[in-house]
N, C-alpha and C positions, 0 to 999 in steps of 0.2 A: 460588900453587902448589897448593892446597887443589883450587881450580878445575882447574886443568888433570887434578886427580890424578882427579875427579869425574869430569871429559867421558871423559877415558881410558874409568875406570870404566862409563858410560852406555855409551859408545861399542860399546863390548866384549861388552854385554849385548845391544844389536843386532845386531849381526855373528852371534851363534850364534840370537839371537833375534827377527829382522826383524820380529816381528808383535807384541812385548810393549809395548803402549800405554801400561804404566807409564811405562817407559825413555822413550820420545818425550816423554811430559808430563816427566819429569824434562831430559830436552836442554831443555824448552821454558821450565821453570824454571830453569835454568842461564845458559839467556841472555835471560831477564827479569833477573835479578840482575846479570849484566853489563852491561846497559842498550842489549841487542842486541834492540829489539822487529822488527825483522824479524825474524832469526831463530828468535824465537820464536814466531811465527805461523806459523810454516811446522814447524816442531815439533806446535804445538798442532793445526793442518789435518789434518797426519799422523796423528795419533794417532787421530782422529776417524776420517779414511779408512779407517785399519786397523779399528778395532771405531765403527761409528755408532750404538751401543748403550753405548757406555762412558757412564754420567751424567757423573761427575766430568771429562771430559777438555769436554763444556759445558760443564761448569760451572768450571772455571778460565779455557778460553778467554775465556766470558763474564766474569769477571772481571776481566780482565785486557783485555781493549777497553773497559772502563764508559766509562774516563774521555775514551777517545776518539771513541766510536760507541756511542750506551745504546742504540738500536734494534738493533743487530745482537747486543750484549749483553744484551739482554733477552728477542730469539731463544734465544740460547743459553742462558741459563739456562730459561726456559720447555722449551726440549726436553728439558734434564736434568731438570728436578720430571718432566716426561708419563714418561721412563722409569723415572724413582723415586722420587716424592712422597713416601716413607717414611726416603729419605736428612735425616738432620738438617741439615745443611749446605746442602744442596739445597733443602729448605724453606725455611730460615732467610732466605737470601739470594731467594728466588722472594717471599716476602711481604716483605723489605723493599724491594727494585730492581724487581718486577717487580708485584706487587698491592699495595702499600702500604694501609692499613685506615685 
């Protein structure tokens, strides 16, 4: 129920706000938790489309393919450090998946 009350919620935040990337990465977290990875690659695509400057939306993308694709996940996080090397999260995850020392 929690869920459904969420997507509602997300949903509704698109409809006034087609372009808020937060909201997409939040659909794209919603159905990673329901065990929808399609759906959520087409969530996490979007969001990127909408702002190709957002770090964070590589960097969960990247995340979130590790286990299935590390080159294309290591694309994406390498594009979120180039736009934000100063993100902690962004670094953290760039020097352990992606430069390990």
């Amino acid at each position: 129920r929690n869920i459904k009350k969420a997507e509602f919620s997300i949903m509704s935040v698109l409809k006034s706000n087609p372009s808020n990337v937060e909201a997409f990465l939040g659909m794209a977290k919603l159905y990673t938790s329901q065990g929808n990875p399609i759906k959520a690659m087409q969530y996490f695509d979007e969001a990127i489309k909408r702002n190709p400057h957002h770090e964070r939306a590589y960097l969960e993308r990247g995340i979130f393919v590790y286990k299935i694709d590390k080159e294309r996940a290591k694309r994406d996080i390498t594009k979120a450090f180039e736009l934000n090397p100063y993100n902690p999260k962004v670094n953290q995850f760039y020097k352990s998946l992606v430069s390990p020392q």
